[in-house]
C-alpha positions, 0 to 999 in steps of 0.5 A, a space after each residue: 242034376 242041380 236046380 235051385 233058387 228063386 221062384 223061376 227057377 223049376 226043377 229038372 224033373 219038372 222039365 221036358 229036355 234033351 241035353 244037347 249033343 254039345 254038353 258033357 256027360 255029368 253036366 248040371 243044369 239049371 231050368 229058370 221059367 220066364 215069367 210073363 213080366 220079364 218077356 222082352 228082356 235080353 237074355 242075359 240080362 234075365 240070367 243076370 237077375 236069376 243068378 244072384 252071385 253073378 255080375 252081369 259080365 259074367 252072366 253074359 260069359 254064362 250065357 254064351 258058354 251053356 244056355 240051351 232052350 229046352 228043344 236043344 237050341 243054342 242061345 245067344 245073350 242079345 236073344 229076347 225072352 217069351 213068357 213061359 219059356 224055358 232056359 236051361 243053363 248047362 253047366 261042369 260043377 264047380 267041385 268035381 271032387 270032395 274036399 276033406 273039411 273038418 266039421 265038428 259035431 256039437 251034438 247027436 243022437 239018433 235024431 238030431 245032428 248039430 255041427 259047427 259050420 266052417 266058414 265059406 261052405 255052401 250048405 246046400 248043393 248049387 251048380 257051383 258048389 254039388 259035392 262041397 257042401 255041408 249037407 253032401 259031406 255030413 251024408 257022406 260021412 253017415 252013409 248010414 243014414 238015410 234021412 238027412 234035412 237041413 233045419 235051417 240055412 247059413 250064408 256060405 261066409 257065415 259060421 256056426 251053429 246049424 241043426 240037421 234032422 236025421 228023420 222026416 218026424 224031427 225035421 217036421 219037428 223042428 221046422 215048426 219050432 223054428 216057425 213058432 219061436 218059442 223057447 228059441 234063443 239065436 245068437 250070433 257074433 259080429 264084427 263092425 266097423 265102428 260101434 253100432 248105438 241107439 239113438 240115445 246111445 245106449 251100447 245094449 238096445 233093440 234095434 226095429 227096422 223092417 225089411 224088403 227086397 233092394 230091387 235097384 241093387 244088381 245083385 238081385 239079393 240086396 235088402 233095405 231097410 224101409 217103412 210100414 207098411 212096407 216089408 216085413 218086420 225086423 228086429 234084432 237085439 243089439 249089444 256092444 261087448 267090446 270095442 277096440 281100434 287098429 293102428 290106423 285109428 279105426 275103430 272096430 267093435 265085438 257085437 252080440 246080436 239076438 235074433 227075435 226074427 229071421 229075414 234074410 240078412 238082417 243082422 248084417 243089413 241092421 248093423 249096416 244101417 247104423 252106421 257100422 256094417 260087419 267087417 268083410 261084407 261084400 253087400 253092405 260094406 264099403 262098395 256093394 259092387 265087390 259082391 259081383 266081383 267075389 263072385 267072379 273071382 275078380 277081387 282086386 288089391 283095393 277090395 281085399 284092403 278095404 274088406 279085411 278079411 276074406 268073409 264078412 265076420 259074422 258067426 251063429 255062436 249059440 242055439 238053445 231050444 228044446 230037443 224037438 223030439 225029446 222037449 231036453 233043453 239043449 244050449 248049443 254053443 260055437 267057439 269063435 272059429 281062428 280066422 275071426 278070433 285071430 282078426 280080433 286078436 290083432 287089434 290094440 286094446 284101446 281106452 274103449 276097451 272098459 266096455 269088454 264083457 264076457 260072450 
């Protein structure tokens, strides 16, 4: 049984339930905690700030086909909720069977896996993704091993670079080298709309922004940037390798982005806070409410016109950092999966283009 994500949200084990008689063998279930602080609310409005990927319509339709409490009674989305109380949300997963998807092996050895993530690949089992994602599959392909761990995570649009530990010692090893960042260079690749510059309009720069949680957004996962000392620090090194312009006149720019820290959607939150958000975003592009509609299958002609492509374009395109285990220094390198290469591609080279420089 799946149980993941924000704090409220408790693991099944943790839980006393019957499943009801209503609920399919091999459902899922996911168990949220009702904190003191939201008592009161509507049910489906509690469900909706729990499940970040989801519209409030659909949270509604969530709560009318599969929320239960834990003593097996049925609940509606107009229910109030009580401190402490647990909904249990029972739901089919969304991938009865796994898929084939080719991911390619970077490096390996009996300690250490890294691999290139495709794009649009969970990498951790949700209730809507259980057997399609990057951890599922890479386990299926090495039943031999019977320790694998995630050193880290990556958007499900996202592409790239993601080191697995295949034992506790190197997974201890490498969460701490992740912790300290010592010796760790994270690079990725974006493309934007528009060209990200600092304020003196230099294309290569460091661009210092701290970063907190949108609590006015409904997607429930939104960042801002904000002031101190509010948030948490940010930073991410900037640098313009190539710009380049479509048809209609749209500028577009190749943009290499360091990490010298880690928040949650800080590259794509900074580029958007400087006037040129990554090309495809749902949450930082030109309307943030495709985020929930994405999520519901429901994109309209407009939004996939004005997005782009399908993803945002946003690919971890190298790693270097020494072996955990053995200190070797390891530089891992992602080519530009098609899809994005093939977006680029597609652009005239214009005057701008003086400014191409090798990635």
């Amino acid at each position: 049984m799946s149980t993941m994500g924000r704090v409220s949200r408790l693991r099944a084990s943790e839980v006393e339930f019957v499943r009801p008689s209503a609920v399919p063998d091999g459902s899922v279930v996911s168990v949220f905690r009702v904190p003191p602080e939201t008592a009161g609310q509507r049910l489906d409005v509690f469900v909706h700030s729990q499940l970040h990927r989801t519209s409030r319509t659909r949270a509604q339709a969530i709560v009318r086909a599969s929320a239960y409490g834990a003593d097996g009674r049925r609940l509606k989305p107009n229910d109030r909720v009580q401190a402490e109380q647990r909904i249990l949300l029972w739901r089919a997963p969304w991938d009865d069977a796994q898929a084939a998807v080719d991911i390619p092996v970077l490096f390996e050895d009996e300690y250490l896996l890294a691999v290139h993530k495709p794009p649009m690949l969970a990498v951790h089992p949700t209730a809507r993704y259980h057997k399609n994602t990057l951890i599922k599959l890479l386990q299926s392909a090495r039943p031999e091993c019977a320790f694998m761990s995630l050193g880290h995570r990556l958007d499900r649009e996202t592409s790239g670079i993601i080191l697995v530990s295949k034992t506790r010692t190197c997974d201890r090893a490498l969460k701490k080298l992740f912790e300290r960042r010592e010796h760790v260079e994270k690079t990725y690749v974006a493309f934007t709309w528009g060209v990200p510059r600092s304020g003196d309009g230099a294309l290569r720069f460091r661009y210092e922004r701290r970063v907190e949680l949108d609590r006015e957004s409904a997607s429930g996962v939104k960042m801002r940037v904000c002031n101190p000392p509010a948030g948490l620090e940010a930073t991410t090194v900037i640098d313009v390798r190539e710009v380049r312009e479509a048809s209609s006149g749209q500028v577009y720019s190749l943009v290499s982005c360091g990490l010298e820290t880690g928040r949650q959607h800080q590259i794509r939150l900074h580029l958007a806070d400087l006037g040129a958000p990554v090309v495809g975003d749902k949450l930082y592009g030109p309307d943030e409410r495709a985020f929930g509609r994405a999520a519901d299958g429901r994109l309209s002609e407009l939004d996939l016109a004005r997005l782009e492509m399908p993803r945002h374009a946003l690919h971890a395109a190298r790693l270097v950092l020494p072996h955990p285990m053995t200190g070797e220094p390891l530089d891992l390198h992602a080519a530009l999966p098609s899809d994005m290469a093939d977006f680029w591609a597609s652009l005239s080279q214009s005057p701008r283009g003086t400014l191409s420089r090798s990635i």
